[in-house]
C-alpha positions as CSV (number, residue, x, y, z in Angstrom):
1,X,0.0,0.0,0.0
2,X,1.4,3.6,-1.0
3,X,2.1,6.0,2.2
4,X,1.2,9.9,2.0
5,X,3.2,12.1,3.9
6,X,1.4,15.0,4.8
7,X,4.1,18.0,5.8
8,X,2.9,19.6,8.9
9,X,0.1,22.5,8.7
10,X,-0.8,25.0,11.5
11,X,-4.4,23.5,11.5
12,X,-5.0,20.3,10.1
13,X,-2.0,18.0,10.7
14,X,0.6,20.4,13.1
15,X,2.9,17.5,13.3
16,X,2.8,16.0,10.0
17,X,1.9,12.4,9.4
18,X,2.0,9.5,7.8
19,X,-0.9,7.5,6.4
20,X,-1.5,4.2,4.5
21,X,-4.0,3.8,1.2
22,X,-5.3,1.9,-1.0
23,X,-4.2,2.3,-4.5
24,X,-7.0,4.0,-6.4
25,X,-8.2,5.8,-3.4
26,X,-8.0,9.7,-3.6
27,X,-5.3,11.3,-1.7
28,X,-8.7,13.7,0.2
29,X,-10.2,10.2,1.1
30,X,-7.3,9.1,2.4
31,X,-6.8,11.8,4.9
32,X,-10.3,12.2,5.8
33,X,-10.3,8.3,6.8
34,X,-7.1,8.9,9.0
35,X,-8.7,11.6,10.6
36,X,-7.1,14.9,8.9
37,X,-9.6,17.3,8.4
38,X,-9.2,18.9,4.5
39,X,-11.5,21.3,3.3
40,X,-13.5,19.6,0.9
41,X,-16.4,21.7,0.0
42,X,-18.1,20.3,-3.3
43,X,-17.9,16.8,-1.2
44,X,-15.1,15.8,-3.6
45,X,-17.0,16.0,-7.0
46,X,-14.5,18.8,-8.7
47,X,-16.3,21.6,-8.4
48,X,-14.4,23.7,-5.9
49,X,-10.4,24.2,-4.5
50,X,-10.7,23.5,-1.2
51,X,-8.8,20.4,-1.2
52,X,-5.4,21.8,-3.1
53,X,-2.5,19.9,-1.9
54,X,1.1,20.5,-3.4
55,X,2.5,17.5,-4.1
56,X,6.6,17.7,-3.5
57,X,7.3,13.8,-4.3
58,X,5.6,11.5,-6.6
59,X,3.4,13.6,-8.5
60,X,4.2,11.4,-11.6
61,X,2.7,8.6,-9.9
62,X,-0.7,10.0,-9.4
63,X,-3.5,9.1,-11.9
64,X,-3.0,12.7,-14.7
65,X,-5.3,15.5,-13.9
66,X,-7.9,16.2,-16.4
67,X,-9.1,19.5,-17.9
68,X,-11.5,20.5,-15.6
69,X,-9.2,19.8,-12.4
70,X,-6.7,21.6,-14.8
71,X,-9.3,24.2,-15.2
72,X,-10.1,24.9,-11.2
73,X,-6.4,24.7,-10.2
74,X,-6.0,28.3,-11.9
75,X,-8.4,29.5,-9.1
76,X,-6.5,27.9,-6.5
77,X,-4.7,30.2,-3.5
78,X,-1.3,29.2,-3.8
79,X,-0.7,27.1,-6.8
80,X,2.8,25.4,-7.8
81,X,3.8,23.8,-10.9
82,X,3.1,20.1,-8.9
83,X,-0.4,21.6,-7.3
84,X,-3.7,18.6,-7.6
85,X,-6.9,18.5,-6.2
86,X,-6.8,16.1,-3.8
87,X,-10.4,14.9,-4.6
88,X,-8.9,13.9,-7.9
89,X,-5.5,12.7,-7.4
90,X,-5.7,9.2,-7.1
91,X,-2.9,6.8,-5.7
92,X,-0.9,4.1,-7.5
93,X,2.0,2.1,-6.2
94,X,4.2,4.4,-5.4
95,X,4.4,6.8,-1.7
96,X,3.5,10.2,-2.2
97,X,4.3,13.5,0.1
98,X,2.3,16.4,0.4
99,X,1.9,20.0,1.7
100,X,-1.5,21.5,2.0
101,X,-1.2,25.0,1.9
102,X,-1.8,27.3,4.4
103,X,-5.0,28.8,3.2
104,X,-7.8,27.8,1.0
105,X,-9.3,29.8,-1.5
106,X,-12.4,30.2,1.3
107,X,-9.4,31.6,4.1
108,X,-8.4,34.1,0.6
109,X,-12.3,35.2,0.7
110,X,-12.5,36.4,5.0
C-alpha cells in the first residue's frame, strides 16, 4: 500500500503524518479516513479548491489531472507547478508527500 506524507500545517495536521492507502483511493479520502480534516467543499465532486494539496514527491505517480481539475487549479490560492486537487488525485504504487497549503481559496475570501 502507498504512504502519504502529509508535511505539517498550523491547522489540520501540526505534526505532519504519515498514512496508509489503498491504490486508487483519492489522496482527500485518504486523509479524511485517517482523521485529517481537508477542506472539501463540493464533497469531492471537482467543483471547488478546497482540497489543493502541493505535491513535493511523486506527483508522476498520481493518476494525470484532467481538464477540468486543470481548469479549477487556476483559481487555486497558492498554486505550484506540482499543485492537484486532492479529490482527484488518485494513488498508485508508489508513496506520495504532500503540503496542504496554508490557506484555501475560502481563508483568501475572509
Amino acid at each position: 500500500m502507498p504512504v502519504i506524507t502529509i508535511l505539517p500545517h498550523h491547522e489540520y495536521c501540526p505534526q505532519g503524518a504519515k498514512v496508509e492507502a489503498g491504490r486508487g483511493t483519492s489522496v482527500c479520502e485518504a486523509l479524511l479516513e485517517h482523521g485529517i480534516p481537508i477542506e472539501h467543499a463540493c464533497e469531492m465532486s471537482c467543483a471547488c479548491t478546497t482540497c489543493h494539496v502541493i505535491v513535493r514527491q511523486g506527483y508522476g505517480s498520481l493518476g494525470e489531472a484532467d481538464e477540468s481539475e486543470d481548469d479549477l487549479l487556476d483559481r487555486a490560492w497558492g498554486l505550484e507547478p506540482t499543485s492537484r486537487l486532492s479529490c482527484q488525485a488518485i494513488l498508485s504504487d508508489q508513496d506520495v508527500t504532500i503540503e496542504i497549503p496554508r490557506y484555501s481559496i475560502n481563508h483568501a475570501k475572509e
